[in-house]
C-alpha positions in Angstrom: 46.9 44.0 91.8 43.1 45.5 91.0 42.6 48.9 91.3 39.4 49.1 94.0 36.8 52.2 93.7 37.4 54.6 96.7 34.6 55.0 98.8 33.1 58.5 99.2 35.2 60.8 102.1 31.3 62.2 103.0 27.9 61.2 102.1 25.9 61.6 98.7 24.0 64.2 100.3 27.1 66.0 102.1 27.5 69.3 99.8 24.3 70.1 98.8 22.9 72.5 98.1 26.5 72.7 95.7 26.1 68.7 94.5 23.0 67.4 94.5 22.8 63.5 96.0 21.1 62.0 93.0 24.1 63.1 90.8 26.9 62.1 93.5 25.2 58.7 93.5 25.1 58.2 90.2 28.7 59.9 89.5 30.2 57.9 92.1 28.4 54.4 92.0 28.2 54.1 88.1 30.5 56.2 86.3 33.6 55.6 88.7 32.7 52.4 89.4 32.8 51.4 85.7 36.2 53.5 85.0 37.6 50.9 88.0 36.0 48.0 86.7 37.1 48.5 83.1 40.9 49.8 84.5 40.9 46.4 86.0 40.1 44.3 82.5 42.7 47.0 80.4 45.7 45.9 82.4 44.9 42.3 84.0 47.6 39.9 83.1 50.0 43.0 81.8 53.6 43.9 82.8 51.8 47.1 84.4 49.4 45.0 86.5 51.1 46.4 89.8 52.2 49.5 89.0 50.4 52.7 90.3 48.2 54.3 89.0 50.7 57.6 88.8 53.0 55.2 86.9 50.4 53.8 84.6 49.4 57.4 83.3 53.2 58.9 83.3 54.1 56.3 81.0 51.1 56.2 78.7 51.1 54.7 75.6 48.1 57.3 74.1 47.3 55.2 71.4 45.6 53.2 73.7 42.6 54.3 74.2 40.7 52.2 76.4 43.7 52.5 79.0 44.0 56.3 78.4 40.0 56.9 79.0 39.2 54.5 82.1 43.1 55.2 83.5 42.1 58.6 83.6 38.7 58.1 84.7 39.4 56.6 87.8 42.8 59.1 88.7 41.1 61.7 87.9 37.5 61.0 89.9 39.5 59.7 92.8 41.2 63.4 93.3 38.0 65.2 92.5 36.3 63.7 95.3 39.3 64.5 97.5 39.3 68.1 96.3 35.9 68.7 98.0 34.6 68.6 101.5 31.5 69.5 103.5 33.5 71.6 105.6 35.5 73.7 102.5 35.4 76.5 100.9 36.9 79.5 102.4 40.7 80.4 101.7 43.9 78.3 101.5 46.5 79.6 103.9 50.0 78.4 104.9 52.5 77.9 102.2 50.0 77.0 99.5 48.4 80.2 99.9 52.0 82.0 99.5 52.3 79.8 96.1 48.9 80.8 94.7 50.1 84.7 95.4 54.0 83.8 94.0 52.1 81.7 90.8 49.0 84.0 90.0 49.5 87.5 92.1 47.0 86.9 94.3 44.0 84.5 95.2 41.3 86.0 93.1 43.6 86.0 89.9 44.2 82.4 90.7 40.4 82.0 91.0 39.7 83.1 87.9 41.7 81.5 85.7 40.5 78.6 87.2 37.3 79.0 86.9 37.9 80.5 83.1 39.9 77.4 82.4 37.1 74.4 83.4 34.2 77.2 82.0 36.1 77.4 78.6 36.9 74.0 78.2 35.1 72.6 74.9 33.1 69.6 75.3 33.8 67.4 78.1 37.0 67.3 80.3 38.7 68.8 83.5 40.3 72.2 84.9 43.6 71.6 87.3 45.5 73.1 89.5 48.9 71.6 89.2 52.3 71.6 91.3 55.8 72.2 89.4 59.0 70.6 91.2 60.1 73.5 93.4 56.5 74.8 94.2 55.5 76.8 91.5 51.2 76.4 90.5 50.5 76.4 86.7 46.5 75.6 86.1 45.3 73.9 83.0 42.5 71.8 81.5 42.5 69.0 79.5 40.1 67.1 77.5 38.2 64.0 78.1 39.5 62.2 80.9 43.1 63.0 80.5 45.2 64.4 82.6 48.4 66.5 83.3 50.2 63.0 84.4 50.0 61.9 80.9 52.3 62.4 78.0 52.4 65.7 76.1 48.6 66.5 77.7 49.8 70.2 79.3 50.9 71.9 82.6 53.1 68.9 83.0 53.1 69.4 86.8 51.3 67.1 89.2 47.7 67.6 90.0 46.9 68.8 93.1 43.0 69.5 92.7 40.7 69.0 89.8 37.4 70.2 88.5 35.0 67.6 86.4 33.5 69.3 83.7 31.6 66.7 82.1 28.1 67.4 81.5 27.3 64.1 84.3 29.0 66.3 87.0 26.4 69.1 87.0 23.7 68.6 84.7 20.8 67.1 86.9 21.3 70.6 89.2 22.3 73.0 86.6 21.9 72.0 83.0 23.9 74.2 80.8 25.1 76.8 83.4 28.7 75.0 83.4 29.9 78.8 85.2 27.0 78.6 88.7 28.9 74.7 88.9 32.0 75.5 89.1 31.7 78.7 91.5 30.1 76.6 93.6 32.4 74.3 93.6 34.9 76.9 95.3 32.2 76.2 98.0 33.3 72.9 98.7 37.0 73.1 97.6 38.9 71.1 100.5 41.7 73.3 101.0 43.5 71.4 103.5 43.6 68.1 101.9 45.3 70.3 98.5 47.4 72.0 101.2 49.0 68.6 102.0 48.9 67.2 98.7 50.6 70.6 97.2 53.6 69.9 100.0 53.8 66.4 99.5 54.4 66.8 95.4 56.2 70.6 95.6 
């Protein structure tokens, strides 16, 4: 079973001014696009050819490099896209919202160590937002294209919504100012796709 790249929820031009289209196109049609393709090649003719992708990653060997980097590449990509929307932004409500406040004391201090978590994050990589069994919200970062999912990477919840911090993400729009990307990215966040998510996974 091949792994097929996702197509966009929106258009490449959707969440401007936040994302430029030229860098959705090319983040999209090239660099997920080859994380797929090259996904495809690491486990063709494996004993993990149809498993998940969830299963894939929780029982990584990390020695394997290739696996590891384009395994990741195309989890993490296919949540990021699903973490923004035209339409977002605003506040989460409902029962996520009541987790944020139980996890972090309130939205803002939530907000912050998100943001503080992709803005100090060396190098390339990715903030998350993660879900414990029972509800509880832990955030995290991780380098490269790991991700919580993975063996001994950190939060060691499921992730609910992720940031891309790689310079590819943001660079054509905003060069080196990693911190005006990612609070606009709380622009965009689509709160009710993570609302559903955060229930399916809590």
């Amino acid at each position: 079973m091949a792994f097929t790249l996702p197509p966009l929820p929106y258009s490449n031009d959707a969440l401007e001014p936040h994302i430029d289209s030229k860098t959705m196109g090319i983040h999209h049609g090239k660099h997920h696009s080859g994380y797929t393709t090259k996904l495809n090649a690491c486990i063709a003719g494996s004993n993990i050819e149809n498993q998940s992708i969830e299963e894939i990653l929780k029982n990584l060997d990390m020695s394997n490099s290739a696996l590891r980097n384009n395994g990741g590449g195309y989890f993490n990509h296919c949540l990021f896209w699903e973490s923004m929307s035209p339409n977002g932004g605003g506040l989460p409500s409902g029962k996520l919202l009541d987790a944020i406040n139980s996890s972090f004391d309130s939205y803002e201090s939530f907000k912050n160590s998100f943001s503080n978590a992709a803005a100090t994050r060396f190098g390339s990589g990715w903030a998350w937002l993660c879900v414990h069994a029972g509800g509880k919200l832990e955030v995290c970062s991780s380098a490269n294209q790991d991700n919580p999912l993975m063996p001994g990477v950190g939060c060691e919840g499921y992730p609910i919504m992720g940031i891309d911090v790689w310079e590819h993400a943001y660079y054509l729009n905003y060069q080196n100012r990693r911190p005006d990307y990612i609070n606009a990215f709380f622009s965009i966040i689509n709160w009710e796709n993570i609302s559903k998510l955060y229930e399916l996974k809590s």
